[in-house]
CHARMM-style PDB file with segment names, atoms N, HN, CA, C and O in Angstrom:
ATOM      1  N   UNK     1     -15.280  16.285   4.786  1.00  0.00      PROA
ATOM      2  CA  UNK     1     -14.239  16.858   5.589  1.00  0.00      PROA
ATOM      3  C   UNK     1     -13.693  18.076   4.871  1.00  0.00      PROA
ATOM      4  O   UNK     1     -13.616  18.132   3.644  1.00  0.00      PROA
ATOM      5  N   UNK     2     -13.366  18.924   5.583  1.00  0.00      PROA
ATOM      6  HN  UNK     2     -13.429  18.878   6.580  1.00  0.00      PROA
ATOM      7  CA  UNK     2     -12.972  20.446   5.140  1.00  0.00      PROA
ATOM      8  C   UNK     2     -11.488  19.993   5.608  1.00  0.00      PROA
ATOM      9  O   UNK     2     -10.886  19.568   6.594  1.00  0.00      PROA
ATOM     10  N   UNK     3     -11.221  20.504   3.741  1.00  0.00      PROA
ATOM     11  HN  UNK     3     -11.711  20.849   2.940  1.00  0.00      PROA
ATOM     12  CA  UNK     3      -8.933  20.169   4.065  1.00  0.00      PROA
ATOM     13  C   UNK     3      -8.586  21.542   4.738  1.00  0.00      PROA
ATOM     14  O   UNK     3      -9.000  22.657   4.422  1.00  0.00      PROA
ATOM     15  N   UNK     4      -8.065  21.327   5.347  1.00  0.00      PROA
ATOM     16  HN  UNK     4      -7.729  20.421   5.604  1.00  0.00      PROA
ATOM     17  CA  UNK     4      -6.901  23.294   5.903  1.00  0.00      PROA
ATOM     18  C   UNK     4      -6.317  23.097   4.844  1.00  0.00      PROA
ATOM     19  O   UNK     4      -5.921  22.108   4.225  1.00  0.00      PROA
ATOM     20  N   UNK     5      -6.306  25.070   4.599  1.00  0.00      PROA
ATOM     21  HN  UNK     5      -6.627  25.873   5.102  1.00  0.00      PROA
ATOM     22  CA  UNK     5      -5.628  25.588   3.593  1.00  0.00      PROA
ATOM     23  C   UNK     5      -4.097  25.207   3.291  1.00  0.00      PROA
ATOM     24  O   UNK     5      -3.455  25.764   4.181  1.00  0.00      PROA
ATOM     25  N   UNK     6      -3.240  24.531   2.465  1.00  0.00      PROA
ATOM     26  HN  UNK     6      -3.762  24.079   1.742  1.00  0.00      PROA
ATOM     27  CA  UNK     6      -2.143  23.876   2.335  1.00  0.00      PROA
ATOM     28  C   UNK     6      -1.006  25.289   0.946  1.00  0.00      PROA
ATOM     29  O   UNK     6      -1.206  25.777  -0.166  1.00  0.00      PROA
ATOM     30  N   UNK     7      -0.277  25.327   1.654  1.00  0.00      PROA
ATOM     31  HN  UNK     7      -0.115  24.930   2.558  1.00  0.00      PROA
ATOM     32  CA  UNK     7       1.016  26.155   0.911  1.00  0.00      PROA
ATOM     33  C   UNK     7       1.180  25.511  -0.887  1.00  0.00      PROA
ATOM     34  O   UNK     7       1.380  26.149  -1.920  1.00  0.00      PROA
ATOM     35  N   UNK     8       1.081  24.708  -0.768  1.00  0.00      PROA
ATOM     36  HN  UNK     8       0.918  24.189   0.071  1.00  0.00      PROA
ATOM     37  CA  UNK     8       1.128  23.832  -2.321  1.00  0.00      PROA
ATOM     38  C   UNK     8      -0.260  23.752  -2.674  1.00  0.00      PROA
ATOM     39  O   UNK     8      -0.552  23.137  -3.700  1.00  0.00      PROA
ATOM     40  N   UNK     9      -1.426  24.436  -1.773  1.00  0.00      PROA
ATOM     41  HN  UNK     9      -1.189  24.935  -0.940  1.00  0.00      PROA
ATOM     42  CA  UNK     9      -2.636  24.476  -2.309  1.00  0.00      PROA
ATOM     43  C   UNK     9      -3.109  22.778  -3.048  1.00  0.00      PROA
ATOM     44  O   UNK     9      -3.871  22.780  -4.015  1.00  0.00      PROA
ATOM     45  N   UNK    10      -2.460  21.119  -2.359  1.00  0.00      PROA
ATOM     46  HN  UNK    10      -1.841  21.116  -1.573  1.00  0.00      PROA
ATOM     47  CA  UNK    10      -3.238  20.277  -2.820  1.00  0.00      PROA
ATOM     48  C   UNK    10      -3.448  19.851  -1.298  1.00  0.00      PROA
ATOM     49  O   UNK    10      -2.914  20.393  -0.330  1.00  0.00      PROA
ATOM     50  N   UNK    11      -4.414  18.669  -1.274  1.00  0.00      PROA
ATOM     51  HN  UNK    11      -4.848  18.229  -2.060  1.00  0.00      PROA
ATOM     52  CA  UNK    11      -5.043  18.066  -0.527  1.00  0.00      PROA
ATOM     53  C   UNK    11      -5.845  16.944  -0.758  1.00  0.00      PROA
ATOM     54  O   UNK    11      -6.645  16.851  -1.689  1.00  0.00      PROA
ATOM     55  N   UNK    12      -5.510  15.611   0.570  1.00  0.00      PROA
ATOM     56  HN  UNK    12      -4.861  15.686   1.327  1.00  0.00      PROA
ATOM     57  CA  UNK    12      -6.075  14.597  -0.281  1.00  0.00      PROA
ATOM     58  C   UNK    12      -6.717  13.921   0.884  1.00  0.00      PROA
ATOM     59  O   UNK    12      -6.442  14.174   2.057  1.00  0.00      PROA
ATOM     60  N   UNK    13      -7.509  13.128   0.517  1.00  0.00      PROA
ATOM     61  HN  UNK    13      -7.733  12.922  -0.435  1.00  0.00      PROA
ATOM     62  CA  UNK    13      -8.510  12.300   1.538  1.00  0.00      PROA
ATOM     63  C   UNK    13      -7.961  10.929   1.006  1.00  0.00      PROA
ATOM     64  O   UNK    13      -7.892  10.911  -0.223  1.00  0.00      PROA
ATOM     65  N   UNK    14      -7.582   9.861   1.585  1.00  0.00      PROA
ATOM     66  HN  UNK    14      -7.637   9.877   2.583  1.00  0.00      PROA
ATOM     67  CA  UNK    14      -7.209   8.549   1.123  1.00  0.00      PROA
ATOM     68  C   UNK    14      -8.011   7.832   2.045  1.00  0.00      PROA
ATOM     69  O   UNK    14      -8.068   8.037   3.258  1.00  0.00      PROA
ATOM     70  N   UNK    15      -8.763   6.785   1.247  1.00  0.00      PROA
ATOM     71  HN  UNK    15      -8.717   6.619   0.262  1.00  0.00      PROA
ATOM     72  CA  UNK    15      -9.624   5.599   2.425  1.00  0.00      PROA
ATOM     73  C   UNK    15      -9.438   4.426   2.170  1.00  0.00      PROA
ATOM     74  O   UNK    15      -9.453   3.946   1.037  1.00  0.00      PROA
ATOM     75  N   UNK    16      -9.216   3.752   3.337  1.00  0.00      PROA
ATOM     76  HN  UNK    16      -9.203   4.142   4.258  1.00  0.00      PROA
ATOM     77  CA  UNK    16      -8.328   2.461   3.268  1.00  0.00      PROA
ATOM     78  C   UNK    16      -9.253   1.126   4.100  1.00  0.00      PROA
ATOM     79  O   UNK    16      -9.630   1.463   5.222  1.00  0.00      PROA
ATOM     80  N   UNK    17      -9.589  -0.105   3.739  1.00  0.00      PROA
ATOM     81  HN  UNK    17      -9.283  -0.379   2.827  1.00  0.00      PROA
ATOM     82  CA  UNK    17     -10.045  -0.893   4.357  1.00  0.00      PROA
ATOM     83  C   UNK    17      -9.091  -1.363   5.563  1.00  0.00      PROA
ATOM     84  O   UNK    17      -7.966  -0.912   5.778  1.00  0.00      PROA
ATOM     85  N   UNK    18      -9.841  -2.492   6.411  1.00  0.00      PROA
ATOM     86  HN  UNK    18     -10.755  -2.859   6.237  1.00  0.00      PROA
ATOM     87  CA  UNK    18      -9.329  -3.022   7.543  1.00  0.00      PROA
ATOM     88  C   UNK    18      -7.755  -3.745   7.237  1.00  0.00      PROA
ATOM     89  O   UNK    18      -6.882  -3.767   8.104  1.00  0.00      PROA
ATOM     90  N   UNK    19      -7.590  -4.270   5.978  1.00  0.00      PROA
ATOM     91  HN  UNK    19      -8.299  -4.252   5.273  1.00  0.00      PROA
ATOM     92  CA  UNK    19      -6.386  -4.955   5.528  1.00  0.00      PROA
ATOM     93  C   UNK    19      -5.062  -3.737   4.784  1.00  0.00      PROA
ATOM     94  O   UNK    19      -4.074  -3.905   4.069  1.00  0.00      PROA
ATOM     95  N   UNK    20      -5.555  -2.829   5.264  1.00  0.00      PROA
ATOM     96  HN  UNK    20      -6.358  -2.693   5.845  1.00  0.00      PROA
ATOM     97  CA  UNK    20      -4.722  -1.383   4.359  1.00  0.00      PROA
ATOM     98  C   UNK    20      -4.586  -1.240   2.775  1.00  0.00      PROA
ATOM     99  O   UNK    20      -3.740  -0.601   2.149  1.00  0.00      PROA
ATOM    100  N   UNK    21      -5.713  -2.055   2.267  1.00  0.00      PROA
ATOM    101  HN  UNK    21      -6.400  -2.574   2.776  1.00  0.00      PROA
ATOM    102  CA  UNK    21      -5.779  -1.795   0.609  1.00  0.00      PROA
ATOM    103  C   UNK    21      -6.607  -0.072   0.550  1.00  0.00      PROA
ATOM    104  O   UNK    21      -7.528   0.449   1.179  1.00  0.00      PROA
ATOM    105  N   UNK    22      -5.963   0.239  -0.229  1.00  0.00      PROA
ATOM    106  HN  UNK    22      -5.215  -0.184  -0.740  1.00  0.00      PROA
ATOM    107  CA  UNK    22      -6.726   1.693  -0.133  1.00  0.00      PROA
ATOM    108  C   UNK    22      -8.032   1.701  -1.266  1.00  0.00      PROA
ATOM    109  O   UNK    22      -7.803   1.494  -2.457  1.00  0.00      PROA
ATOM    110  N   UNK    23      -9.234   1.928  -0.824  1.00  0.00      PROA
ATOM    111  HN  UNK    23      -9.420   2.096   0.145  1.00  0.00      PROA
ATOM    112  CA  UNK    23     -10.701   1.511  -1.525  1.00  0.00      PROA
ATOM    113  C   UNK    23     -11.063   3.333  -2.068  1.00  0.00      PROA
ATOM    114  O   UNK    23     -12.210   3.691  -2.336  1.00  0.00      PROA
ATOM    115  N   UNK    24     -10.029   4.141  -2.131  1.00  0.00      PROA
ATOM    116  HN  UNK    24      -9.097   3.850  -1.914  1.00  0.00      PROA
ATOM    117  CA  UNK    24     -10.400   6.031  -2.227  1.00  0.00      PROA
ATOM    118  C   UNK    24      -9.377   6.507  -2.208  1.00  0.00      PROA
ATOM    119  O   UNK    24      -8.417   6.248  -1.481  1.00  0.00      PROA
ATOM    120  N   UNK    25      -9.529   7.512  -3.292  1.00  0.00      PROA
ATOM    121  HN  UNK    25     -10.308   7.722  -3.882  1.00  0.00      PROA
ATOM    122  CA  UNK    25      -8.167   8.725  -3.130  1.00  0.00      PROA
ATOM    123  C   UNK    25      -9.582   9.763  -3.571  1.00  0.00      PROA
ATOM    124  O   UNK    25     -10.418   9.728  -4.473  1.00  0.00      PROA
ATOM    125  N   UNK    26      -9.383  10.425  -2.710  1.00  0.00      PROA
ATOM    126  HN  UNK    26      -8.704  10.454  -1.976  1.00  0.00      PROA
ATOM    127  CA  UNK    26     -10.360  11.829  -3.228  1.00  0.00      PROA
ATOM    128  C   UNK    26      -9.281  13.081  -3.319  1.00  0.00      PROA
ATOM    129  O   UNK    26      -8.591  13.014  -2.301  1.00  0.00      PROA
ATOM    130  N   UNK    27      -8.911  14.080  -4.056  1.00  0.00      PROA
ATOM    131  HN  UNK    27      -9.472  14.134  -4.882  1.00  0.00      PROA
ATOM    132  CA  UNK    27      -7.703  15.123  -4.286  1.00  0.00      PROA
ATOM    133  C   UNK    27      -8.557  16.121  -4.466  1.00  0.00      PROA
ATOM    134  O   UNK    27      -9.585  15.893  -5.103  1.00  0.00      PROA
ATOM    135  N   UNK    28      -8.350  17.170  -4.042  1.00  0.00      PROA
ATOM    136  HN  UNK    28      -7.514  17.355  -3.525  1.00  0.00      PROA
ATOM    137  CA  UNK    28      -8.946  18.283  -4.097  1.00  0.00      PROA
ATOM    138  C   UNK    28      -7.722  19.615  -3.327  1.00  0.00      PROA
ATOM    139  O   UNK    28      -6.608  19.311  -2.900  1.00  0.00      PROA
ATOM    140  N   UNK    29      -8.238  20.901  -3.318  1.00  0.00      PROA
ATOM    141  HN  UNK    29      -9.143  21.148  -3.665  1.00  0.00      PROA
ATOM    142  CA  UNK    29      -7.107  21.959  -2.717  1.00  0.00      PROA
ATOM    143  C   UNK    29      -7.396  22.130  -1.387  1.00  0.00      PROA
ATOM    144  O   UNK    29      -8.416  21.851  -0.757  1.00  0.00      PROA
ATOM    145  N   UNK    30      -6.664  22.480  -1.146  1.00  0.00      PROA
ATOM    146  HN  UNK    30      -5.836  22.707  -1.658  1.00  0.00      PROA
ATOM    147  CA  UNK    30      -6.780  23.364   0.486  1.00  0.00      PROA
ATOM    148  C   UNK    30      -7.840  23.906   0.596  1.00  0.00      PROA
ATOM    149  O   UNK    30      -8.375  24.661  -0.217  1.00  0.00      PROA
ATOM    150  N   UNK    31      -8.318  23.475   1.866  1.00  0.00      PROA
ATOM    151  HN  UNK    31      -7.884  22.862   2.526  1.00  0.00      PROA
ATOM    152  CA  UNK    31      -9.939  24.618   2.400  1.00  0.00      PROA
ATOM    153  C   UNK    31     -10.926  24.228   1.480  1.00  0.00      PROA
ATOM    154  O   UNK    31     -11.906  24.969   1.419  1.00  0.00      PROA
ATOM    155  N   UNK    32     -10.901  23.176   0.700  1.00  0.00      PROA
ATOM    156  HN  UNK    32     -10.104  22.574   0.749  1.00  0.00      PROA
ATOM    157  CA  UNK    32     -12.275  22.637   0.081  1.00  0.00      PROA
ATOM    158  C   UNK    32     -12.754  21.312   1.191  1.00  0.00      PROA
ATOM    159  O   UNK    32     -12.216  20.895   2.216  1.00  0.00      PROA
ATOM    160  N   UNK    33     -13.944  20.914   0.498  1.00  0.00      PROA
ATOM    161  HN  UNK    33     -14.381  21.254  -0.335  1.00  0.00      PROA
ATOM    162  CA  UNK    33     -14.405  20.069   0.952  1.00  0.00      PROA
ATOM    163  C   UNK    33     -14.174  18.812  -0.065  1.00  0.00      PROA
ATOM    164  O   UNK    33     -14.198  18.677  -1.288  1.00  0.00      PROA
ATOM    165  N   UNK    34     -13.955  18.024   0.974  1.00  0.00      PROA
ATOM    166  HN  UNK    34     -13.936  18.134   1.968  1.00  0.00      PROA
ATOM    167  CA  UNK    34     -13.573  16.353   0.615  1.00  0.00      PROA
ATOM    168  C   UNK    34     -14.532  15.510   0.798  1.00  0.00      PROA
ATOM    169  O   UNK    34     -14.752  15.058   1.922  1.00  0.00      PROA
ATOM    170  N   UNK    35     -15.192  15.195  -0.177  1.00  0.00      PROA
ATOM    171  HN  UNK    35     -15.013  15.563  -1.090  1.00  0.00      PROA
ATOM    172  CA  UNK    35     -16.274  14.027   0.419  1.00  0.00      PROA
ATOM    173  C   UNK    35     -16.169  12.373  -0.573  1.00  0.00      PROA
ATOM    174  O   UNK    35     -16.207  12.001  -1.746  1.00  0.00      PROA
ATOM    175  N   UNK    36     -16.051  11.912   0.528  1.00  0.00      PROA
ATOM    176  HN  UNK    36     -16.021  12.214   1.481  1.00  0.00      PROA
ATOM    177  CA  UNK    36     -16.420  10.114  -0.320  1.00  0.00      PROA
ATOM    178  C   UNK    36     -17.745   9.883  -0.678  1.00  0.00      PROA
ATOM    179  O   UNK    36     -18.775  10.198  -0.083  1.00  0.00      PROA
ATOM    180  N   UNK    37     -17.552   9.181  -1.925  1.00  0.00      PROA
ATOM    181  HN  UNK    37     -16.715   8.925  -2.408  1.00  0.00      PROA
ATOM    182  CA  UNK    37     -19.467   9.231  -2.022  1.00  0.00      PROA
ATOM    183  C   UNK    37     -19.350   7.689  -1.704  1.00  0.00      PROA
ATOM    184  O   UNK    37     -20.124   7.146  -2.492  1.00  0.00      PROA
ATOM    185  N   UNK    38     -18.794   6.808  -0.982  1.00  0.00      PROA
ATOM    186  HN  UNK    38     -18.166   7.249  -0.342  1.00  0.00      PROA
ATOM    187  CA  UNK    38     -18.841   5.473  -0.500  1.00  0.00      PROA
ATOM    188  C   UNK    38     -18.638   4.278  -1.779  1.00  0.00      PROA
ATOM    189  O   UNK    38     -19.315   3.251  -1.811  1.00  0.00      PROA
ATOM    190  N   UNK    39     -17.558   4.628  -2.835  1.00  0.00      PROA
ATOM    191  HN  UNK    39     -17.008   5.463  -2.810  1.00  0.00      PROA
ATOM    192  CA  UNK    39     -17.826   3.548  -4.209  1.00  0.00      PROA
ATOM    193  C   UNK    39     -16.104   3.314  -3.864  1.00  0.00      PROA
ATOM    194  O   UNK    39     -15.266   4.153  -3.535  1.00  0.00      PROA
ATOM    195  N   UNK    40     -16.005   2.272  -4.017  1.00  0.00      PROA
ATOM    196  HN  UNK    40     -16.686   1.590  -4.284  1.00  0.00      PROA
ATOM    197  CA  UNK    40     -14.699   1.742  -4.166  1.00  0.00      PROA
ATOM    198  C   UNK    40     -14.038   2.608  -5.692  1.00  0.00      PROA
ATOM    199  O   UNK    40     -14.656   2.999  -6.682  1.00  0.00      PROA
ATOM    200  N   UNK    41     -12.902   2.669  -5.440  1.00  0.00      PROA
ATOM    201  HN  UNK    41     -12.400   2.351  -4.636  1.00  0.00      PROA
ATOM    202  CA  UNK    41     -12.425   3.674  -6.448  1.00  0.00      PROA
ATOM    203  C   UNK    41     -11.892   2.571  -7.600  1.00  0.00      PROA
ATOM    204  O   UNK    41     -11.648   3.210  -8.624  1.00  0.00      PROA
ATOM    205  N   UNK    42     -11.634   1.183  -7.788  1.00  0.00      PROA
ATOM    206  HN  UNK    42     -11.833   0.664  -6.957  1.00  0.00      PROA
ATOM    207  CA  UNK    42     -11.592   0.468  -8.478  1.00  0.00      PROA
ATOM    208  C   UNK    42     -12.558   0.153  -9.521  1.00  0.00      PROA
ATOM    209  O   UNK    42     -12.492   0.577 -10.675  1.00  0.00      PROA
ATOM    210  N   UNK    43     -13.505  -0.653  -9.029  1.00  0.00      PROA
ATOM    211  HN  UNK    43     -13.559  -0.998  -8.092  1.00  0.00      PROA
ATOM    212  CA  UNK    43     -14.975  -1.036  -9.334  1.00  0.00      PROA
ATOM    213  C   UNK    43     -16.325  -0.129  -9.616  1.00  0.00      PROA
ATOM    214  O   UNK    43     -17.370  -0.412 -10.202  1.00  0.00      PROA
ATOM    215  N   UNK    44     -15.933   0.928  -9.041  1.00  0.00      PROA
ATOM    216  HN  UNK    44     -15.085   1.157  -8.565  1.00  0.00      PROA
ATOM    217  CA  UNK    44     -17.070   1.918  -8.789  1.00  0.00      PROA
ATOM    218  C   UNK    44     -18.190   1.813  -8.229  1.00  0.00      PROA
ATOM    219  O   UNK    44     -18.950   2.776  -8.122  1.00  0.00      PROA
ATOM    220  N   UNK    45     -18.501   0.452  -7.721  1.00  0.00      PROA
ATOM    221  HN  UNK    45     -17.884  -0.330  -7.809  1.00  0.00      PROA
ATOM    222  CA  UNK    45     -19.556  -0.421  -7.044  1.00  0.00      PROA
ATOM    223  C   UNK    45     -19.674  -0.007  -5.582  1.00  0.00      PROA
ATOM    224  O   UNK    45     -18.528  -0.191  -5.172  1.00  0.00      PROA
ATOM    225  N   UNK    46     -20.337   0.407  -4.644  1.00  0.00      PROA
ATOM    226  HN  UNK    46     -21.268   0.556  -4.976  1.00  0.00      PROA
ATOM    227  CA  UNK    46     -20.502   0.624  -3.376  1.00  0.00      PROA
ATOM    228  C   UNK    46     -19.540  -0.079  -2.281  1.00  0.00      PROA
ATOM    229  O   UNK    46     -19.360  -1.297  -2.304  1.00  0.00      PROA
ATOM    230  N   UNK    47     -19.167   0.438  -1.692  1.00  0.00      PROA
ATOM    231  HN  UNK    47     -19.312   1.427  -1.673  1.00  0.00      PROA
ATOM    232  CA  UNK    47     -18.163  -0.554  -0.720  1.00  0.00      PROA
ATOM    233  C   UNK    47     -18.952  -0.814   0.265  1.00  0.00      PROA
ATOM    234  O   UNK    47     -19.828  -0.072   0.708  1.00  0.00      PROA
ATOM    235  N   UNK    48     -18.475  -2.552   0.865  1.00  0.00      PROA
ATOM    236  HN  UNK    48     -17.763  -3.155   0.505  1.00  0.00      PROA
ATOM    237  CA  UNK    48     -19.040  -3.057   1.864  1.00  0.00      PROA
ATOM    238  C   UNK    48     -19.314  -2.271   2.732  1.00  0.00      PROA
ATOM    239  O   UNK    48     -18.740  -1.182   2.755  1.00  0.00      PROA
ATOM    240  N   UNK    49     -20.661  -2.747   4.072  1.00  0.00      PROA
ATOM    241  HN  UNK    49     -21.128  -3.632   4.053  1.00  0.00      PROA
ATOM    242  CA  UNK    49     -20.303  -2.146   5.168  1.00  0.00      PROA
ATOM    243  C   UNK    49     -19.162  -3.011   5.977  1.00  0.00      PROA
ATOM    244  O   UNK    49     -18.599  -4.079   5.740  1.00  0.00      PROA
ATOM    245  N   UNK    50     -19.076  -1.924   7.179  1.00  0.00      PROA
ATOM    246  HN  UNK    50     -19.534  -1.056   7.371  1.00  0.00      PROA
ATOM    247  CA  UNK    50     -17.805  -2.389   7.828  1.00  0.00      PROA
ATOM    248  C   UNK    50     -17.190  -0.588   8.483  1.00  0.00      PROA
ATOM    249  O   UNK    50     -17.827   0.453   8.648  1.00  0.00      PROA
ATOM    250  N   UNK    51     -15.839  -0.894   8.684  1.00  0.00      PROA
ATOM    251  HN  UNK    51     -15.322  -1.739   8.550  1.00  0.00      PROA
ATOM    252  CA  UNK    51     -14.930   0.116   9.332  1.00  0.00      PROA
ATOM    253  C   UNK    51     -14.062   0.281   8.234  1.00  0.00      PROA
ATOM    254  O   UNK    51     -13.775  -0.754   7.632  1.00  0.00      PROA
ATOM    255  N   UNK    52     -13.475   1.561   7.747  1.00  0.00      PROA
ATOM    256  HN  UNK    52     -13.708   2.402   8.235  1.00  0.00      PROA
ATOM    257  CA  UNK    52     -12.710   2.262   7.420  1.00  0.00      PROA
ATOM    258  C   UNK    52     -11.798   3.261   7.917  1.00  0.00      PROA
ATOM    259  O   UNK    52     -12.264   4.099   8.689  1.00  0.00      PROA
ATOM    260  N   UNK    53     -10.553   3.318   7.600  1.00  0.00      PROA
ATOM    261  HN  UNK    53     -10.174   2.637   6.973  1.00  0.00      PROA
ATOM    262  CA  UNK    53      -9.758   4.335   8.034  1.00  0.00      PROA
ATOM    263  C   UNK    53      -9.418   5.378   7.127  1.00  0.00      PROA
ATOM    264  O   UNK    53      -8.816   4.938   6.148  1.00  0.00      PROA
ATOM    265  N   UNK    54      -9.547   6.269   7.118  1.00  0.00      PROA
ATOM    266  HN  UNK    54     -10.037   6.627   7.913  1.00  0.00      PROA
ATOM    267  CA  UNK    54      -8.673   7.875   6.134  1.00  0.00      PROA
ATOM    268  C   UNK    54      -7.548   8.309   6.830  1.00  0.00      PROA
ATOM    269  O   UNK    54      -6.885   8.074   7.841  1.00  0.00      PROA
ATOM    270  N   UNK    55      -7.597   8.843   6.123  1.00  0.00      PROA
ATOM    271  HN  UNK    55      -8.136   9.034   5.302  1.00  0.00      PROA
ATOM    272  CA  UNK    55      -6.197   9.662   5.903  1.00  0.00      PROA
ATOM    273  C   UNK    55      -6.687  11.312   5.169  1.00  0.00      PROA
ATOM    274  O   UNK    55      -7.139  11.550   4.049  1.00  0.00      PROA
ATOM    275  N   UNK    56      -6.437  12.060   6.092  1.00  0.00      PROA
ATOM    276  HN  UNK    56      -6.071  11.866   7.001  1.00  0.00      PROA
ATOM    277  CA  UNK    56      -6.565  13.675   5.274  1.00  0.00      PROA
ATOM    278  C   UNK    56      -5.455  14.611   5.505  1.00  0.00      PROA
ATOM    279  O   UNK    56      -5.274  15.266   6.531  1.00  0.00      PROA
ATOM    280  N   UNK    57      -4.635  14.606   4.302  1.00  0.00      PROA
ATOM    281  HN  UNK    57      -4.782  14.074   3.468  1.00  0.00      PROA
ATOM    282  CA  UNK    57      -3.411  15.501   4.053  1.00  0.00      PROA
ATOM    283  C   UNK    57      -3.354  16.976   3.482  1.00  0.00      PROA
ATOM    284  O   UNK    57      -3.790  16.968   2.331  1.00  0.00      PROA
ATOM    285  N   UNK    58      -3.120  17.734   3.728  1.00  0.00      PROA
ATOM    286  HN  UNK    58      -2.765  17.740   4.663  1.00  0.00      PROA
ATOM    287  CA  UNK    58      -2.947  18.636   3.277  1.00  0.00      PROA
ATOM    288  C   UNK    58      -1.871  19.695   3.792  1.00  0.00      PROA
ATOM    289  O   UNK    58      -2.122  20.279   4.846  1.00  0.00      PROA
ATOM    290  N   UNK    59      -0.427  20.040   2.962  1.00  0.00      PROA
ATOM    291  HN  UNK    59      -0.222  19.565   2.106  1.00  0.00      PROA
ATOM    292  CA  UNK    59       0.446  20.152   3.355  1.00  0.00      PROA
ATOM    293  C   UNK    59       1.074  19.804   4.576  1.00  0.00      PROA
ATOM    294  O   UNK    59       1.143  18.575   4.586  1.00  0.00      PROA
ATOM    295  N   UNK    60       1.524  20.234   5.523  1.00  0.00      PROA
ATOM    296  HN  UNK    60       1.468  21.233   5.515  1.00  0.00      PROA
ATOM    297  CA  UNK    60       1.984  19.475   6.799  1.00  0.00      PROA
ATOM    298  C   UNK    60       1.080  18.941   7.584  1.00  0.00      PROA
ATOM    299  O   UNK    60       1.434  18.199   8.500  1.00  0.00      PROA
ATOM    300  N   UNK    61      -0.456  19.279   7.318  1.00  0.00      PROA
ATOM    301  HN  UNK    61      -0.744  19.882   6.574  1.00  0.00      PROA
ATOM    302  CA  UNK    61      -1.538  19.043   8.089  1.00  0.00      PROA
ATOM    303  C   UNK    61      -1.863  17.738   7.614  1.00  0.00      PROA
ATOM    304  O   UNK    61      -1.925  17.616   6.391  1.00  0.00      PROA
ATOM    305  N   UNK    62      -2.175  16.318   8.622  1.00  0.00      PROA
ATOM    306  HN  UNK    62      -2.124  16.417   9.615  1.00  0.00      PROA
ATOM    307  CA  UNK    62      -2.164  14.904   8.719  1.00  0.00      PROA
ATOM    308  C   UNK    62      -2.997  15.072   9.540  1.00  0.00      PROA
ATOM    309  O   UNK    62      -2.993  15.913  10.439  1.00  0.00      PROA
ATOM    310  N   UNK    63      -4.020  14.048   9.230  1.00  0.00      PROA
ATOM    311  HN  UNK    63      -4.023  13.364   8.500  1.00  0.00      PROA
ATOM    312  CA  UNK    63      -5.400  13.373   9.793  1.00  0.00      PROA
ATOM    313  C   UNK    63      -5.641  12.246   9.614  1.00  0.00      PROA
ATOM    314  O   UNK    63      -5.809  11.945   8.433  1.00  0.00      PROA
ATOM    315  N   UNK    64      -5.765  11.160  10.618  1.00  0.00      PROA
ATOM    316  HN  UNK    64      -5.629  11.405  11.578  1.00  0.00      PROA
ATOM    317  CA  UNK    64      -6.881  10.045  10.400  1.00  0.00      PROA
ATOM    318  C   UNK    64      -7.499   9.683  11.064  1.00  0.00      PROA
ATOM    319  O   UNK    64      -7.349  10.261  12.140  1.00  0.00      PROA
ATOM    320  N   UNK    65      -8.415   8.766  11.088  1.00  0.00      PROA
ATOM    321  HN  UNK    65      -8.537   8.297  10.213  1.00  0.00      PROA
ATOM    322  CA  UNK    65      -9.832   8.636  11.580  1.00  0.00      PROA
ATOM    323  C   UNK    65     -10.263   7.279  11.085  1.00  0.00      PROA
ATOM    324  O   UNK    65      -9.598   6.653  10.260  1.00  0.00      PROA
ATOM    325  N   UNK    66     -11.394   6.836  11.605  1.00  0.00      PROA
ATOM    326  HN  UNK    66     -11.935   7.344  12.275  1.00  0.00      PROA
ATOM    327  CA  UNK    66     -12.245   6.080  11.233  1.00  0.00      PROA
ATOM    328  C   UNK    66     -13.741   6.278  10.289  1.00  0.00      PROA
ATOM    329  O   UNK    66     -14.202   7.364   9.939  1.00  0.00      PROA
ATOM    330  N   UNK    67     -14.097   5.458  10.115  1.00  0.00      PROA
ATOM    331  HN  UNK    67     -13.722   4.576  10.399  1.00  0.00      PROA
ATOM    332  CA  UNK    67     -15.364   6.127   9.309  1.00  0.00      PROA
ATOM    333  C   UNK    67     -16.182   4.481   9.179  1.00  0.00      PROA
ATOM    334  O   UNK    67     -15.628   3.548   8.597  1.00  0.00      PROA
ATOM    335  N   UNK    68     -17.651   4.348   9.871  1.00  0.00      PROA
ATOM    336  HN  UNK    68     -18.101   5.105  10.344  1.00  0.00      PROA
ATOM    337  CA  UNK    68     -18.599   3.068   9.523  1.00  0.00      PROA
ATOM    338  C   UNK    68     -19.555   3.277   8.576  1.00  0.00      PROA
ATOM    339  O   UNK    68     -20.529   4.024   8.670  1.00  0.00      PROA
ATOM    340  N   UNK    69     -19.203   2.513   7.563  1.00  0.00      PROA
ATOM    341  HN  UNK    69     -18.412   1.906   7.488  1.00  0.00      PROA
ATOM    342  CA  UNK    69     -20.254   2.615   6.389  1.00  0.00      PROA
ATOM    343  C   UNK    69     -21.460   1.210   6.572  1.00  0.00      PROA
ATOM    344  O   UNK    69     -21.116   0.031   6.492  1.00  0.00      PROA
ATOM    345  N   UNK    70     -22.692   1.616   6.793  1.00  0.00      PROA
ATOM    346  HN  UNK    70     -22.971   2.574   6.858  1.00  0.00      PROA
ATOM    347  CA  UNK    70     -23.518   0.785   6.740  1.00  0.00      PROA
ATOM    348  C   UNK    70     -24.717   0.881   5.941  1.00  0.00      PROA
ATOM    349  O   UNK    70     -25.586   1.748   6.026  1.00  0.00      PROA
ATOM    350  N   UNK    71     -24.674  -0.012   5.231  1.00  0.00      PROA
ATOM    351  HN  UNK    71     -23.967  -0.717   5.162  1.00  0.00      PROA
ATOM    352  CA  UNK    71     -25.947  -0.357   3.886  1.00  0.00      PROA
ATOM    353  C   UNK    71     -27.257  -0.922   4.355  1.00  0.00      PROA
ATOM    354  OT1 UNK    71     -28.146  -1.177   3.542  1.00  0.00      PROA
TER     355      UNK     71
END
């Protein structure tokens, strides 16, 4: 996902399982690209398949979505 350019120049991708534990924080600036490489940010181990939700912030600009990861 491409963040819009943000006034504070940060930006963040947050990914959260079905129970709202968050399994990703990806941070990067405005107008970059955000990518999950699919590893739980705990464990570093691949996350289940299933449904996910994000979250993409970047200054006043709010996004979320879904996302199906299948192995």
């Amino acid at each position: 996902m491409v963040a819009p350019s943000a006034t504070d120049g940060q930006a963040q991708l947050a990914v959260f399982d079905l129970s709202g534990r968050r399994v990703a924080l990806i941070l990067g600036r405005g107008g970059s690209t955000l990518v999950w490489d699919g590893r739980d940010e705990r464990t570093r181990s691949p996350a289940c398949s299933g449904i996910y939700f994000y979250r993409l912030e970047a200054g006043d600009y709010r996004r979320e979505g879904k996302i199906a990861v299948v192995r």
